[in-house]
OpenMM code with the backbone's topology and positions (N, CA, C; nanometers):
from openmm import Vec3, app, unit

residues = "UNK UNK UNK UNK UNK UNK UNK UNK UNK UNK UNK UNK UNK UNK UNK UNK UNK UNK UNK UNK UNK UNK UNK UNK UNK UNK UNK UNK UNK UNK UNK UNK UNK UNK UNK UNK UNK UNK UNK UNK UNK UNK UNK UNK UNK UNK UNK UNK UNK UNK UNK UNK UNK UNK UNK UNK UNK UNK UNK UNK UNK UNK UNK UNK UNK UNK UNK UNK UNK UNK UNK UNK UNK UNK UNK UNK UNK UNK UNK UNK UNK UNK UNK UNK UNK UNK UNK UNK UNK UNK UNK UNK UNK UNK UNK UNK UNK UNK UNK UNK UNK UNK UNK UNK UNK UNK UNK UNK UNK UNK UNK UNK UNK UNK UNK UNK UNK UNK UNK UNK UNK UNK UNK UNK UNK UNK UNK UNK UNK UNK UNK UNK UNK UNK UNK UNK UNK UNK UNK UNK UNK UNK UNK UNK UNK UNK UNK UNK UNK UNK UNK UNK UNK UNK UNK UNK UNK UNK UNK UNK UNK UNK UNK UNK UNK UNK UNK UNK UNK".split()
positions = [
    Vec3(0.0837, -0.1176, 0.0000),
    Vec3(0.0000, 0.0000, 0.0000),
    Vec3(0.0883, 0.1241, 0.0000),
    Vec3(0.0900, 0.2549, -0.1031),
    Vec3(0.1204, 0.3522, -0.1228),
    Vec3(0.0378, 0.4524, 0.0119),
    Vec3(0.1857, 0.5147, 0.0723),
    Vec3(0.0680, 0.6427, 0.0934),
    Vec3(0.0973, 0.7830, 0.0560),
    Vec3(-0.0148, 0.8307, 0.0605),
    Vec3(0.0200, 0.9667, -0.0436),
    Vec3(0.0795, 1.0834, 0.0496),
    Vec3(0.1300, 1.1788, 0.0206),
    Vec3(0.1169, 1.2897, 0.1155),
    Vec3(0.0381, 1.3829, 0.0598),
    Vec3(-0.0515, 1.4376, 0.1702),
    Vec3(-0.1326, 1.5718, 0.1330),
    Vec3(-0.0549, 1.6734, 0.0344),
    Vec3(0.0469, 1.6900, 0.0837),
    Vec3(0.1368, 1.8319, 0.0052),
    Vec3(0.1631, 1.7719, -0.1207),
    Vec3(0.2300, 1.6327, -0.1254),
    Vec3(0.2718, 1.6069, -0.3122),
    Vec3(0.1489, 1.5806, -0.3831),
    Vec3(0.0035, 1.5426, -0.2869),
    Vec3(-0.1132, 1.5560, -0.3702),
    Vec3(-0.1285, 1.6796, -0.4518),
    Vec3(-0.1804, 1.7652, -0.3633),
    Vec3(-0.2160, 1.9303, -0.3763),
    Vec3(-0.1293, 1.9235, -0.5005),
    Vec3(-0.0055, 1.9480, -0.5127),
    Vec3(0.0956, 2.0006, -0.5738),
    Vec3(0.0955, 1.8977, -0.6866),
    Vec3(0.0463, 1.8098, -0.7472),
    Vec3(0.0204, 1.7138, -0.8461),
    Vec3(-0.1136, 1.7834, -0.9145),
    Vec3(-0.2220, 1.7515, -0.8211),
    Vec3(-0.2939, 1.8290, -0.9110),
    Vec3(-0.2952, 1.9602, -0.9145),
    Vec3(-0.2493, 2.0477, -0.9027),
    Vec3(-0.2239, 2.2120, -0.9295),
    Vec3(-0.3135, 2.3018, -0.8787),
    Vec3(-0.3850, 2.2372, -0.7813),
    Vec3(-0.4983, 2.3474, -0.7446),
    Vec3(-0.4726, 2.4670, -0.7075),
    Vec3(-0.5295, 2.5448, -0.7369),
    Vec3(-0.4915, 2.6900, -0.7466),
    Vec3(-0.6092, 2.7484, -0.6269),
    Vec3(-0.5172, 2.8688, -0.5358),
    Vec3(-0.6360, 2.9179, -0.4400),
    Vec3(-0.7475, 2.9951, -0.4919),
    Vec3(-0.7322, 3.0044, -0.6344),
    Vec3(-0.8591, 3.1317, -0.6948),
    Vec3(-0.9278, 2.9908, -0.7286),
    Vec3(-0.9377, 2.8736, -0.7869),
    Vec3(-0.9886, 2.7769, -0.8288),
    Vec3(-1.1115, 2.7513, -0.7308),
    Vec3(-1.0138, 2.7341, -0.5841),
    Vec3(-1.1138, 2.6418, -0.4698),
    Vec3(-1.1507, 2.7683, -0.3811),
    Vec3(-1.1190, 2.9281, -0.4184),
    Vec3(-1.2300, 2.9957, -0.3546),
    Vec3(-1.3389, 3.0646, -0.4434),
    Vec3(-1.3093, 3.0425, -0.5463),
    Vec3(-1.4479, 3.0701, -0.6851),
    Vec3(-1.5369, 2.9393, -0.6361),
    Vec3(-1.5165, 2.8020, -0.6496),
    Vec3(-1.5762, 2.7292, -0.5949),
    Vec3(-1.6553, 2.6875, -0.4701),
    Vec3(-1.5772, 2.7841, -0.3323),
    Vec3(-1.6596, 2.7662, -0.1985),
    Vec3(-1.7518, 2.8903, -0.2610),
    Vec3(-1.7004, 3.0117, -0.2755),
    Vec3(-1.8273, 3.1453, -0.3318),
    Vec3(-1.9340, 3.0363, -0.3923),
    Vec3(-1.9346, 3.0204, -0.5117),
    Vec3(-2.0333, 2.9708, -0.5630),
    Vec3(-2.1404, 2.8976, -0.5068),
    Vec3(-2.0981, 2.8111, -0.3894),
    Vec3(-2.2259, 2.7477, -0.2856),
    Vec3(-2.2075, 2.7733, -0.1984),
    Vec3(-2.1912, 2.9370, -0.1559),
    Vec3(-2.2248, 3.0056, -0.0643),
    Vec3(-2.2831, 3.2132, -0.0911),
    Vec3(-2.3465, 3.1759, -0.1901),
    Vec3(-2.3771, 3.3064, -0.2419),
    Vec3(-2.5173, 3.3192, -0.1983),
    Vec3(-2.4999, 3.4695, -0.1262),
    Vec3(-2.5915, 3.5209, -0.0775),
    Vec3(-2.7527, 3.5133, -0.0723),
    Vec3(-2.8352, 3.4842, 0.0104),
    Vec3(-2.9325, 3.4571, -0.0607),
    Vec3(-2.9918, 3.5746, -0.1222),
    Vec3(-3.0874, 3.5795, -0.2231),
    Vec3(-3.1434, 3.7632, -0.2439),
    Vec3(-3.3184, 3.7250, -0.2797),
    Vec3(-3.3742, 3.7559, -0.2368),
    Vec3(-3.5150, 3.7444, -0.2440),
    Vec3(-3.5465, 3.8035, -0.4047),
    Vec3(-3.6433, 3.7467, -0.4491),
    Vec3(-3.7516, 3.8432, -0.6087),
    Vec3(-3.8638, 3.8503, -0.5385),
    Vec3(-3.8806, 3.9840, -0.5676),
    Vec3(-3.9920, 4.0922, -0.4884),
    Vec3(-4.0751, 4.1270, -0.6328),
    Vec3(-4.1883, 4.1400, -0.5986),
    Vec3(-4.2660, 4.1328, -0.7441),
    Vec3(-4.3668, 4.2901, -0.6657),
    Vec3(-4.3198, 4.3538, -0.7470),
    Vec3(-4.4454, 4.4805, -0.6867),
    Vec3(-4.4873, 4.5886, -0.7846),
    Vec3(-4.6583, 4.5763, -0.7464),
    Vec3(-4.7034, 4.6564, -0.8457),
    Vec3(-4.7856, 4.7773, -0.7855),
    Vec3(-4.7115, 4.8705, -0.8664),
    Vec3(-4.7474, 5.0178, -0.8651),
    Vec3(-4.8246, 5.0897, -0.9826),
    Vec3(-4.8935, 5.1809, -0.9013),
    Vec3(-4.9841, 5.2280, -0.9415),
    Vec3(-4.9524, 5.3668, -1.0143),
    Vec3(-4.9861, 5.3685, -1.1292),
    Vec3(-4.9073, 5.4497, -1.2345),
    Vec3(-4.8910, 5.6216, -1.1684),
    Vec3(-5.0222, 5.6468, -1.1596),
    Vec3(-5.0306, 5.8390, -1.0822),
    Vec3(-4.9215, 5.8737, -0.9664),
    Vec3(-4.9044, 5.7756, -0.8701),
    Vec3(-4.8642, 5.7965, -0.7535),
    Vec3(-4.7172, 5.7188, -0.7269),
    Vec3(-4.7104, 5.5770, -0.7207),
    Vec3(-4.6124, 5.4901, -0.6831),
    Vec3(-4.5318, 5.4638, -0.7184),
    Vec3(-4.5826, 5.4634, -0.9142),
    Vec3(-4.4527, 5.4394, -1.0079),
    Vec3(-4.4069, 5.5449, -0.9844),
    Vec3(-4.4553, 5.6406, -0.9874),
    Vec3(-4.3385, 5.8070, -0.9986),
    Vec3(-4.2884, 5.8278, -0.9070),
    Vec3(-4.2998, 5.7516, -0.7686),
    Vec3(-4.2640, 5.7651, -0.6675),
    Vec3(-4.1293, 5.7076, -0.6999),
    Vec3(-4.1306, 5.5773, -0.7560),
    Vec3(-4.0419, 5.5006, -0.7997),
    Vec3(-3.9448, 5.5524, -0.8768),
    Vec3(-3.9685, 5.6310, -0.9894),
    Vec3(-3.9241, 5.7351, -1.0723),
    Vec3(-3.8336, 5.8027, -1.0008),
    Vec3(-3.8863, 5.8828, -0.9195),
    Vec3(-3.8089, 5.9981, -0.8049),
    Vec3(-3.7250, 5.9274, -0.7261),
    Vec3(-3.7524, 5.8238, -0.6676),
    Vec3(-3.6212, 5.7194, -0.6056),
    Vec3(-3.5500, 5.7556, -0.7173),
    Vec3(-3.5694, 5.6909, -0.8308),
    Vec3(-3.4383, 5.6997, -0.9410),
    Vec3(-3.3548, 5.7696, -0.9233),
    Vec3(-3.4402, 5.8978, -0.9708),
    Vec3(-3.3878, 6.0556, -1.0080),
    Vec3(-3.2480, 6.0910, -0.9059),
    Vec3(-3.3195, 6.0658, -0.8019),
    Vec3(-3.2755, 6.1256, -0.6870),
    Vec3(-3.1284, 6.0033, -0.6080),
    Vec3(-3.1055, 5.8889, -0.7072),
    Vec3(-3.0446, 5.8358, -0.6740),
    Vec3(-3.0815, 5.7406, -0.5785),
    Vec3(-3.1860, 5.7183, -0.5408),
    Vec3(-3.1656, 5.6206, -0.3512),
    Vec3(-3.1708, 5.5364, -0.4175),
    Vec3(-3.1041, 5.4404, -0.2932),
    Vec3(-3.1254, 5.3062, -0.3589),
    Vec3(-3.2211, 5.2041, -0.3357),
    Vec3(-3.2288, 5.0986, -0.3497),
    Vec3(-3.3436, 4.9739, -0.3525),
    Vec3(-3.2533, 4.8681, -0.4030),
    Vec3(-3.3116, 4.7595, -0.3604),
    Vec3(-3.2450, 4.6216, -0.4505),
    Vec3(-3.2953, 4.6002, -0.5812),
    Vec3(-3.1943, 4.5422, -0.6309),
    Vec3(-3.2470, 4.5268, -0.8233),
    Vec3(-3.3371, 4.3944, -0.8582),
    Vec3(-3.3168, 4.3219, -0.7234),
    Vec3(-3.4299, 4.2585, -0.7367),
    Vec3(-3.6019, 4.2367, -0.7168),
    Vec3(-3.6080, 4.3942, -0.7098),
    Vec3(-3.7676, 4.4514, -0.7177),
    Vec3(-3.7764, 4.4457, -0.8335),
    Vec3(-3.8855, 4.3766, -0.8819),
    Vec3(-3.9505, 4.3881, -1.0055),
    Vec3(-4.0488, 4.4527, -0.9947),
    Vec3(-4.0343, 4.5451, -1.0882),
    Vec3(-4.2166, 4.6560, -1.0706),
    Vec3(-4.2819, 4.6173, -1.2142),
    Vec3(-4.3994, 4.6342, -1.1501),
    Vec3(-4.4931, 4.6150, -1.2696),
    Vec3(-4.6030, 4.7296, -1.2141),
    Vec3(-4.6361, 4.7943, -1.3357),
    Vec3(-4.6810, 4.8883, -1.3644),
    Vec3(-4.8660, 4.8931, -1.3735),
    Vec3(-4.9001, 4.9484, -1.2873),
    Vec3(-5.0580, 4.9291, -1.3029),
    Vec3(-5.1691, 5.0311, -1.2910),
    Vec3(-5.2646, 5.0666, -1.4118),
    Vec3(-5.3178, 5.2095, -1.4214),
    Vec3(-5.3585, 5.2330, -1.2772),
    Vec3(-5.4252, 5.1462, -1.1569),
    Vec3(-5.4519, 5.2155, -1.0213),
    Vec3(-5.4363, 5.0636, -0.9529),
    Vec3(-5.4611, 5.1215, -0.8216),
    Vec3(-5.3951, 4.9643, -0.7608),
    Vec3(-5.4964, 4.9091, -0.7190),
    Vec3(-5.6384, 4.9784, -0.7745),
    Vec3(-5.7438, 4.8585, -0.7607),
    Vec3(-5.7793, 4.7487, -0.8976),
    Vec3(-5.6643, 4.7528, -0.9768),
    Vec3(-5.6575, 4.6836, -1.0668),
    Vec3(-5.6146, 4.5601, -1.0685),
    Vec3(-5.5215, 4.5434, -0.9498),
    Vec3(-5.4488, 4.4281, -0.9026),
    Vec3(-5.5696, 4.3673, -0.8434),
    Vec3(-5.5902, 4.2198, -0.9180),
    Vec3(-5.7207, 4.0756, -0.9062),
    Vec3(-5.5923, 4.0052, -0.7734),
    Vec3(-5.6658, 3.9692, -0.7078),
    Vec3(-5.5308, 3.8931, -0.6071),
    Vec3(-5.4861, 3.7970, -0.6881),
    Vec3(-5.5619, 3.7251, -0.8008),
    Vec3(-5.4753, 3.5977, -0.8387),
    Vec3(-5.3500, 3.6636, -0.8910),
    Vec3(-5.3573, 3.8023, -0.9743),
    Vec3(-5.2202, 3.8453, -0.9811),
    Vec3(-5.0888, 3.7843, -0.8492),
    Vec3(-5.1645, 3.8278, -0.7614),
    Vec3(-5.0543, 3.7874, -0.6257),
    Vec3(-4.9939, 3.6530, -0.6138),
    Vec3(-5.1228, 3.5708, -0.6293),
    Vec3(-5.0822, 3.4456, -0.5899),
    Vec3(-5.0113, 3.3828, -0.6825),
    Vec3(-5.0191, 3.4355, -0.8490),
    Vec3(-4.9835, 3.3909, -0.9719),
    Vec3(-4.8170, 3.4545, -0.9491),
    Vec3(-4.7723, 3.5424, -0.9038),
    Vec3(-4.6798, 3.5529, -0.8727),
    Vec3(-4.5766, 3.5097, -0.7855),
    Vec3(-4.6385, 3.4420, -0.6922),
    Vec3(-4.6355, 3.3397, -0.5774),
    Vec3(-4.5605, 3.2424, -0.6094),
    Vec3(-4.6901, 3.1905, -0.7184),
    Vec3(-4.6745, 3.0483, -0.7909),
    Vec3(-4.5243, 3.0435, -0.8914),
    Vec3(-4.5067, 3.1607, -0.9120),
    Vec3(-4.3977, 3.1999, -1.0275),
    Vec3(-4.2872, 3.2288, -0.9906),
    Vec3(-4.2498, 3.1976, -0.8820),
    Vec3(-4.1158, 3.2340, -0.7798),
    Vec3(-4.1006, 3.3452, -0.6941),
    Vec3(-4.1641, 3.4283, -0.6603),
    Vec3(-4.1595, 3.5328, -0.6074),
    Vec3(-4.1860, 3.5254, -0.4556),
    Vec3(-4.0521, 3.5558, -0.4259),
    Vec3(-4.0615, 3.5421, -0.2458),
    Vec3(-4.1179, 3.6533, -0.1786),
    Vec3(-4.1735, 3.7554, -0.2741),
    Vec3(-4.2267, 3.8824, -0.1646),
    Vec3(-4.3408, 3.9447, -0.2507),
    Vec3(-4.4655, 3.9786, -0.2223),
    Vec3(-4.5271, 4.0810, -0.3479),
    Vec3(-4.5826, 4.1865, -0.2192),
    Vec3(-4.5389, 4.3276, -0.2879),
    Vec3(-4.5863, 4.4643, -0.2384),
    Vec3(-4.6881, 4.4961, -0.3373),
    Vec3(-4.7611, 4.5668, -0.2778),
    Vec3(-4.8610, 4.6447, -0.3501),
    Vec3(-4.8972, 4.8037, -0.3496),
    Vec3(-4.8413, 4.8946, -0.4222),
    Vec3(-4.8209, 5.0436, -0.3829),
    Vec3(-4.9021, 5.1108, -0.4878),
    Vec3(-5.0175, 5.2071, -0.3696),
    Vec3(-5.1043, 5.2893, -0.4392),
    Vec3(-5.0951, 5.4237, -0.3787),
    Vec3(-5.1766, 5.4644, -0.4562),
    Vec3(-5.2297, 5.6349, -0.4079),
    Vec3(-5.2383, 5.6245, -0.2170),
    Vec3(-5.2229, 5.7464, -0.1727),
    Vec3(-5.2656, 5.7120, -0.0283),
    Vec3(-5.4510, 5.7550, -0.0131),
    Vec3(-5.5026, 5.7091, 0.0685),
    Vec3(-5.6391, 5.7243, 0.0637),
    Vec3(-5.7091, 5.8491, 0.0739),
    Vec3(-5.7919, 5.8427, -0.0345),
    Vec3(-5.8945, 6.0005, -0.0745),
    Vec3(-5.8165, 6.0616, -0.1586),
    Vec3(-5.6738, 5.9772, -0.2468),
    Vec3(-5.5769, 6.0884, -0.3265),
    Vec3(-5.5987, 6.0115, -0.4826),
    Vec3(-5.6663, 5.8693, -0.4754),
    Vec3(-5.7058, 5.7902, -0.5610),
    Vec3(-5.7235, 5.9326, -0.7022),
    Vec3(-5.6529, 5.8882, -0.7645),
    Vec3(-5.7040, 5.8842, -0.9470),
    Vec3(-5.7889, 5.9048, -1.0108),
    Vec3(-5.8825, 5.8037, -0.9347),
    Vec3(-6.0555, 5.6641, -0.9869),
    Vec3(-6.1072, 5.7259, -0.9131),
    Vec3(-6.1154, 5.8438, -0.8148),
    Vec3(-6.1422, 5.8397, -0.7068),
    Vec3(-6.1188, 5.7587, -0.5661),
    Vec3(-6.1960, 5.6130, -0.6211),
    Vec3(-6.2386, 5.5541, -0.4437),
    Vec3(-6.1449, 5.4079, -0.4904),
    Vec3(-6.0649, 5.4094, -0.5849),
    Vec3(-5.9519, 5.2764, -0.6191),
    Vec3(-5.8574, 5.2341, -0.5022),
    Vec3(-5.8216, 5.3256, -0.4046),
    Vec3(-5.8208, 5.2362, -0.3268),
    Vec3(-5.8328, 5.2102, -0.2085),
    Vec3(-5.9587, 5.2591, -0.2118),
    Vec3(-6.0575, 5.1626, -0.1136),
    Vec3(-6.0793, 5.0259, -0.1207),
    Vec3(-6.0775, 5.0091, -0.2844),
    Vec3(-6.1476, 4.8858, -0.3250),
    Vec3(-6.0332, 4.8063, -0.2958),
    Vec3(-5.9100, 4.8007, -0.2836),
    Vec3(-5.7975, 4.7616, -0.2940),
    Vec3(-5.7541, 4.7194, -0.1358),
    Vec3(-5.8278, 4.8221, -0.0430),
    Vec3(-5.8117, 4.7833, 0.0944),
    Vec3(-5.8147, 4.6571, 0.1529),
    Vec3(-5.9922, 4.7224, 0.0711),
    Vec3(-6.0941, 4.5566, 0.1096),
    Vec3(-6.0631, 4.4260, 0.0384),
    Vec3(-5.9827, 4.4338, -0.0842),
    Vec3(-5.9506, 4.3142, -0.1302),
    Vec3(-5.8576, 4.3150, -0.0775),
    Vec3(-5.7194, 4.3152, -0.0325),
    Vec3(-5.6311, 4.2789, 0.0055),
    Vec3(-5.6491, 4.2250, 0.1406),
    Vec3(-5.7255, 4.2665, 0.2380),
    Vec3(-5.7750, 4.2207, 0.3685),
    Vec3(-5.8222, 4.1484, 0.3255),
    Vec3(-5.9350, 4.0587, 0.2083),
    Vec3(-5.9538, 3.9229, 0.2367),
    Vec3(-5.8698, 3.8469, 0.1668),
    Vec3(-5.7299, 3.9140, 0.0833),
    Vec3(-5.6335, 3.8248, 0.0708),
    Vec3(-5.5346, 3.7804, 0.1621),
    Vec3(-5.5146, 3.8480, 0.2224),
    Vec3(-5.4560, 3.8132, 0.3303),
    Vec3(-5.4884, 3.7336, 0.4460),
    Vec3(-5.6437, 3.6931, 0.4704),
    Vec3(-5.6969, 3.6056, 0.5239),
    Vec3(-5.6785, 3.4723, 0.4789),
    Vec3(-5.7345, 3.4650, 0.2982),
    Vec3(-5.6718, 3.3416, 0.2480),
    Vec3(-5.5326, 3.3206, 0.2368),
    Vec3(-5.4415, 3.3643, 0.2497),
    Vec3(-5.2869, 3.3567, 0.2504),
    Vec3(-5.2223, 3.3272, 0.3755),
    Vec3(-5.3005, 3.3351, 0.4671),
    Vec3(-5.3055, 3.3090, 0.6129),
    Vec3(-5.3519, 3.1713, 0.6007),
    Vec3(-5.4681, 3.1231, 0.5584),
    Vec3(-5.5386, 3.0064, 0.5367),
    Vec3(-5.4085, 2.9000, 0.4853),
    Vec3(-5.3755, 2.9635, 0.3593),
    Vec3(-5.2697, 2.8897, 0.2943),
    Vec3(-5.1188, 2.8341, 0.3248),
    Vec3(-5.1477, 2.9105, 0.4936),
    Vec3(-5.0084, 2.8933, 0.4844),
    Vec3(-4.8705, 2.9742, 0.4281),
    Vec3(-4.9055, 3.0589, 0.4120),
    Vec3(-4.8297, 3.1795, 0.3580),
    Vec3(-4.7735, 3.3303, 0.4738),
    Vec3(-4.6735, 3.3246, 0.5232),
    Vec3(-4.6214, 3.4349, 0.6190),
    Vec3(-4.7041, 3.5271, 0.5622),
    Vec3(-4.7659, 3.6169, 0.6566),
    Vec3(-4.7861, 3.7632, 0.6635),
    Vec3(-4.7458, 3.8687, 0.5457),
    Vec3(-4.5428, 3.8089, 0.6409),
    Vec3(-4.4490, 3.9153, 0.5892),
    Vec3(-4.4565, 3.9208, 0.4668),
    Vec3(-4.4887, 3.8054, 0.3957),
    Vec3(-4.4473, 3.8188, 0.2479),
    Vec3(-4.5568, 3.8916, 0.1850),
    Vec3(-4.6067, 3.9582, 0.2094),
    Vec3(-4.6866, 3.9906, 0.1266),
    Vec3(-4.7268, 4.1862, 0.1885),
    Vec3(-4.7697, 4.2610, 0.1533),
    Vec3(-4.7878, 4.4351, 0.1950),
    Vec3(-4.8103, 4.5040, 0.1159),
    Vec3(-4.9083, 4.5874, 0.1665),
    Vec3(-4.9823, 4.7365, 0.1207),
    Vec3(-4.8931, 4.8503, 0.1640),
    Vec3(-4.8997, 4.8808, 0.0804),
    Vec3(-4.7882, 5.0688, 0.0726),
    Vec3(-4.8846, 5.1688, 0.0454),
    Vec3(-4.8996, 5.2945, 0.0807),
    Vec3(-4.9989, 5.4013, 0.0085),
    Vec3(-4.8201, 5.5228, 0.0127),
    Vec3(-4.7560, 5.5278, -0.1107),
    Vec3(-4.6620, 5.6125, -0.1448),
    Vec3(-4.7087, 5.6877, -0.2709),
    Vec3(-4.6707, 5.8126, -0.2577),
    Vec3(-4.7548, 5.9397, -0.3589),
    Vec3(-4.6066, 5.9473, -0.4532),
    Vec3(-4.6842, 6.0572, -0.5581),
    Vec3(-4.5540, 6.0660, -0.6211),
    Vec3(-4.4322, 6.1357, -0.6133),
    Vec3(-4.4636, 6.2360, -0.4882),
    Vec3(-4.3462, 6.3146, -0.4127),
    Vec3(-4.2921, 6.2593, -0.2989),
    Vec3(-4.3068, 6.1275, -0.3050),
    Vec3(-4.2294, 6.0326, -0.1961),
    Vec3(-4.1119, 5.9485, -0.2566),
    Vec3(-4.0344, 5.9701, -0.3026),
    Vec3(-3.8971, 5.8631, -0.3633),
    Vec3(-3.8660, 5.8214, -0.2671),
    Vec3(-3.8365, 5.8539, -0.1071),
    Vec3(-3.7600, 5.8500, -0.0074),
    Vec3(-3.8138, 5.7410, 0.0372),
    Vec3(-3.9343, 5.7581, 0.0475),
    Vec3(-4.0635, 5.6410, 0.1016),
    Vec3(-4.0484, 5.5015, 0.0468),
    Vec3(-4.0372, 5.5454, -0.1041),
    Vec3(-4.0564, 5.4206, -0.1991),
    Vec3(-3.9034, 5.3461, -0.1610),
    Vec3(-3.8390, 5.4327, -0.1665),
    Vec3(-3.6461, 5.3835, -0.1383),
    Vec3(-3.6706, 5.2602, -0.0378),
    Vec3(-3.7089, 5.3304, 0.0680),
    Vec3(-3.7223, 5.2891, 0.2257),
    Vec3(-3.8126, 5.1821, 0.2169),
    Vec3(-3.8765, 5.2056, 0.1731),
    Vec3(-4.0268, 5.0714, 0.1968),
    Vec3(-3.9434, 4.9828, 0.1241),
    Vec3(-3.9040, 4.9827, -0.0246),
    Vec3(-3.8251, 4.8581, -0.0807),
    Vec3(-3.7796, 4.7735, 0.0287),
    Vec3(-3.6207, 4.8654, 0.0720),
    Vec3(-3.5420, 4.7984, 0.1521),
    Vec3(-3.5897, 4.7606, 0.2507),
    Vec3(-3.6931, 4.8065, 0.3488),
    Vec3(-3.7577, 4.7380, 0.4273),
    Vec3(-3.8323, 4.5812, 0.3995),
    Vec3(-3.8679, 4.5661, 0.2819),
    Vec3(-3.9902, 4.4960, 0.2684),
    Vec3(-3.8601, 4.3773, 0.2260),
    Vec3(-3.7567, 4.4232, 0.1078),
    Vec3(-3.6580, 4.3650, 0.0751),
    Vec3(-3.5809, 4.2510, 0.1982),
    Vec3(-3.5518, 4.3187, 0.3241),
    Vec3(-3.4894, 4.2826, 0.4468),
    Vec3(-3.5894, 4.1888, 0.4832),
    Vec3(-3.6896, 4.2003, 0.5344),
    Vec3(-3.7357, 4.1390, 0.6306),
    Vec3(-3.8020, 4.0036, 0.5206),
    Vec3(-3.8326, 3.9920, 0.3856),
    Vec3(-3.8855, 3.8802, 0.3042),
    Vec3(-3.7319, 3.7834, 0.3189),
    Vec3(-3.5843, 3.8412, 0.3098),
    Vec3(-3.5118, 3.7922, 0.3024),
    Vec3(-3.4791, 3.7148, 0.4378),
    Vec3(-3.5386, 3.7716, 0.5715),
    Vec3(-3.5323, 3.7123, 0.6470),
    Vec3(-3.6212, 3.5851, 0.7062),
    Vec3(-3.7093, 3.5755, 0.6060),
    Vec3(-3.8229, 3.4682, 0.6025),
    Vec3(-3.7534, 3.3328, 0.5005),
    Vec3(-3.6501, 3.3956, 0.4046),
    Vec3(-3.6283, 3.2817, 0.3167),
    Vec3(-3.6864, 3.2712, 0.1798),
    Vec3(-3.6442, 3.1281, 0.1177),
    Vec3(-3.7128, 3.1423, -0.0132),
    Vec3(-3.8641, 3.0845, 0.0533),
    Vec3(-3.9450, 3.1390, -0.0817),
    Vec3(-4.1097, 3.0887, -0.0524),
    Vec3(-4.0930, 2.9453, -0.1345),
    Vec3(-4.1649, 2.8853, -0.0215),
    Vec3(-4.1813, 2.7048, -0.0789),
    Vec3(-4.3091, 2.6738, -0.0829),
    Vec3(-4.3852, 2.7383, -0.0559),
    Vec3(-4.5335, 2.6842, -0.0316),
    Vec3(-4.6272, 2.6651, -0.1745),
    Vec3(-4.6312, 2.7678, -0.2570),
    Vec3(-4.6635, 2.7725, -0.3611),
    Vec3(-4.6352, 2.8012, -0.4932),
    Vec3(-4.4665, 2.7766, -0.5435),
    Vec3(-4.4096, 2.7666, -0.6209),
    Vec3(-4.4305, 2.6694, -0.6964),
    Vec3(-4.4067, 2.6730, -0.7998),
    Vec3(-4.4779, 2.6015, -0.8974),
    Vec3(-4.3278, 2.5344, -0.9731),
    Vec3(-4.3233, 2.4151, -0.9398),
    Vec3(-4.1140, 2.3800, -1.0363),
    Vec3(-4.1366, 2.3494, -1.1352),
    Vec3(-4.2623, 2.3526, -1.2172),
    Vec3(-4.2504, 2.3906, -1.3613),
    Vec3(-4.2008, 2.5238, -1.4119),
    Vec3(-4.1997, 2.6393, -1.3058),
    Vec3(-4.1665, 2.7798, -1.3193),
    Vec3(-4.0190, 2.8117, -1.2955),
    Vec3(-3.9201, 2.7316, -1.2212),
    Vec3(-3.8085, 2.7337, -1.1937),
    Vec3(-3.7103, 2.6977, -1.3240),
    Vec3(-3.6112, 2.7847, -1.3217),
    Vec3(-3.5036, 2.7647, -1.4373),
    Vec3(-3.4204, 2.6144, -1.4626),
] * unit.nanometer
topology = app.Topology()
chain = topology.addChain("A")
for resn in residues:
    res = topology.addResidue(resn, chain)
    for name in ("N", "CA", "C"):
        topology.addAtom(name, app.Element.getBySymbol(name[0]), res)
């Protein structure tokens, strides 16, 4: 029986320290949540806008989607997003009595309170899911609420409950 030494191993096969620390990085990279949030064109997106402008930041893994008022959002939107990998969905409208539609979101109140009942039902954290009322002279708000909403979904983890692994890469 041969025995080897560790050092003339190593040094046979040539491993290199950028080799085997590209390799520990790689299955140990950060986790980062996809935040799926839809804003409401008058108020939230521009809110969003003005974050821009103004530089603040947010994670790039907010996806916004764009919506004429935020009583437009059907909850299956939510849950369809759910289903589609998305570990967090926000929902950002007008603040109340500043509605667009007028009374849009009111209507948006009351649906989201009984989504959140069924999402409760389902088995679905709380956290993952929130109502924002940010105007369009709030960037600071919109900045802040991201990273807030960003932090604390990340501290819940990935969502397993209703992902769909036909939807996964």
């Amino acid at each position: 029986m041969h025995e080897i030494n560790s050092n003339e191993f190593i040094s046979k096969e040539k491993v290199s320290t950028e080799t085997f620390s590209a390799e520990i990085n790689s299955e140990n990279k950060p986790y980062k949540p996809l935040i799926v949030a839809f804003c409401c064109n008058w108020c939230s997106y521009a809110g969003a806008d003005l974050a821009g402008n103004n530089r603040l930041s947010y994670p790039a893994d907010v996806k916004i989607i764009r919506v004429p008022c935020s009583c437009r959002v059907n909850p299956m939107f939510i849950l369809r997003a759910f289903q589609r990998g998305a570990d967090g969905v926000i929902l950002c409208g007008c603040h109340p009595g500043d509605c667009h539609y007028t009374s849009g979101n009111y209507y948006t109140r009351r649906r989201m309170a009984l989504l959140f009942s069924m999402l409760d039902y389902l088995g679905i954290e709380r956290e993952r899911t929130r109502v924002e009322w940010v105007s369009a002279a709030e960037g600071a708000k919109f900045a802040a609420t991201m990273n807030d909403f960003a932090e604390k979904v990340a501290a819940l983890g990935e969502n397993k409950r209703l992902e769909d692994l036909r939807c996964k890469n």
